[in-house]
C-alpha positions as CSV (number, residue, x, y, z in Angstrom):
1,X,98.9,99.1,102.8
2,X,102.5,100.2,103.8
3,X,103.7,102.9,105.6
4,X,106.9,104.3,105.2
5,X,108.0,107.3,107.6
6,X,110.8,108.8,109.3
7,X,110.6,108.9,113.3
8,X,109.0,111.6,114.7
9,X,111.4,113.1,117.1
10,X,115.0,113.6,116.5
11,X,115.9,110.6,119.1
12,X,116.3,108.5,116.3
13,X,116.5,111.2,113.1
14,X,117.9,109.7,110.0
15,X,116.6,105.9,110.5
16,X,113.5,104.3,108.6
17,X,110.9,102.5,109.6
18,X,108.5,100.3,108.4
19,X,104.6,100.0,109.3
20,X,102.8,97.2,107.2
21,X,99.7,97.0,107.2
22,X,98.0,94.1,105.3
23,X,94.4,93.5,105.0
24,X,92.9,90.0,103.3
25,X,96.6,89.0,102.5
26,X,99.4,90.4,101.0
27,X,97.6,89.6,97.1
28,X,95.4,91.6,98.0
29,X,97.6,94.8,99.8
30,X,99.0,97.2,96.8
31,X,101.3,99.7,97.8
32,X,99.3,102.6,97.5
33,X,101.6,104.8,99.6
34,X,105.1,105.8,98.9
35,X,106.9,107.1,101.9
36,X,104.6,108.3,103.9
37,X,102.6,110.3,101.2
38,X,99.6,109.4,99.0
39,X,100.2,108.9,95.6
40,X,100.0,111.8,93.5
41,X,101.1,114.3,96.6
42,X,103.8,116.3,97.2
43,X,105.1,117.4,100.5
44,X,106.2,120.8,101.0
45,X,109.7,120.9,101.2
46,X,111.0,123.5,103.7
47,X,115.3,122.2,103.6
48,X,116.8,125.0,101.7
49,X,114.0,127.5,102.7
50,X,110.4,127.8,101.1
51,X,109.5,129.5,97.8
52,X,105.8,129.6,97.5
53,X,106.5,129.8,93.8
54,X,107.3,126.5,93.4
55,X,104.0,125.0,94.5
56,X,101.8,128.0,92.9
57,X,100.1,125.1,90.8
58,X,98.5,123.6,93.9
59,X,98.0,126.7,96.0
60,X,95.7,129.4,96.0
61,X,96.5,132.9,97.0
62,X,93.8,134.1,99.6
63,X,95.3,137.1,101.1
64,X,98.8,138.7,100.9
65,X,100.5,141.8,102.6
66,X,104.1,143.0,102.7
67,X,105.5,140.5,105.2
68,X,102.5,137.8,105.1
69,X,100.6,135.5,102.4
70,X,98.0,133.1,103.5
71,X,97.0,130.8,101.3
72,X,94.7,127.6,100.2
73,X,96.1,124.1,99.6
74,X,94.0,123.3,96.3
75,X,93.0,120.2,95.5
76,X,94.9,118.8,98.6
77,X,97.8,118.2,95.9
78,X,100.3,118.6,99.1
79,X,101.2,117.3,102.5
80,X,102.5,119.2,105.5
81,X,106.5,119.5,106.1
82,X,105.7,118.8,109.5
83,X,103.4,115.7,110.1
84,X,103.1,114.6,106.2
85,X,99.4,115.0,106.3
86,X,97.4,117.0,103.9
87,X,96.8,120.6,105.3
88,X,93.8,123.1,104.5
89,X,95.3,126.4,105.0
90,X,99.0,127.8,104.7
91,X,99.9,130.9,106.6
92,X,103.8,132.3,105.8
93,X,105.0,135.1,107.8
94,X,108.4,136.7,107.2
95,X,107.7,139.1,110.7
96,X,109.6,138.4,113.8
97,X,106.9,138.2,116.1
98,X,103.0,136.7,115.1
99,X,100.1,136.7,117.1
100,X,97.4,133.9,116.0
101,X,93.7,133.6,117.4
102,X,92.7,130.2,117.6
103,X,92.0,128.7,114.2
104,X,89.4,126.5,115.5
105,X,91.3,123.4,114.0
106,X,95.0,121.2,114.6
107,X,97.3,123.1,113.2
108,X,101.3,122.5,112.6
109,X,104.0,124.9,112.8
110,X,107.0,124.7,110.2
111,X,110.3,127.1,110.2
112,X,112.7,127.8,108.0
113,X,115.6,130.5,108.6
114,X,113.3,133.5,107.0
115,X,109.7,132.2,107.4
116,X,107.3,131.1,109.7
117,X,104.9,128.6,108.2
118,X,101.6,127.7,109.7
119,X,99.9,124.9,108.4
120,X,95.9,123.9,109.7
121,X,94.5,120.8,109.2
């Protein structure tokens, strides 16, 4: 197996590395990941801002108010902007100050400049 991925931290934003992984021979390794994601996943994509509307396929509304949605990653079909791992629950809050309780599970914390995303894994 390979795995593609960006560094983690921004000393070294921009350059690609390389993790291969290969286990009883290259025959035998397929390339079942591209980039960091599995096949057949999508990772949120938080550049230009987020619109939950264009990963309503995948995600299930649970609860929504005026300045908050949470909502379920169905199916798994996508991977967190933050650590590229599949997530559980997405919280997006457009209020300027959140208070969480303790989800009980790791979670990941995404901005962009109108939204606060909260991801648990």
């Amino acid at each position: 197996m390979s795995n593609f991925r960006l560094a983690p931290d921004d000393s070294m934003r921009g350059e690609l590395f390389l993790q291969s992984y290969f286990i009883g021979g290259p025959e035998s390794s397929i390339l079942n990941w591209i980039g960091h994601l599995p096949i057949g996943m999508e990772q949120l994509d938080i550049s230009g801002g987020f619109d939950v509307h264009d990963y309503r396929r995948g995600l299930k509304l649970l609860q929504e108010s005026r300045e908050t949605k949470q909502l379920e990653n169905r199916g798994n079909e996508f991977t967190c902007p933050a650590c590229g791992k599949r997530f559980d629950r997405l919280f997006i809050s457009e209020k300027r100050t959140n208070t969480f309780d303790d989800p009980g599970t790791p979670f990941c914390i995404a901005r962009t400049d109108t939204k606060l995303l909260v991801l648990t894994h």
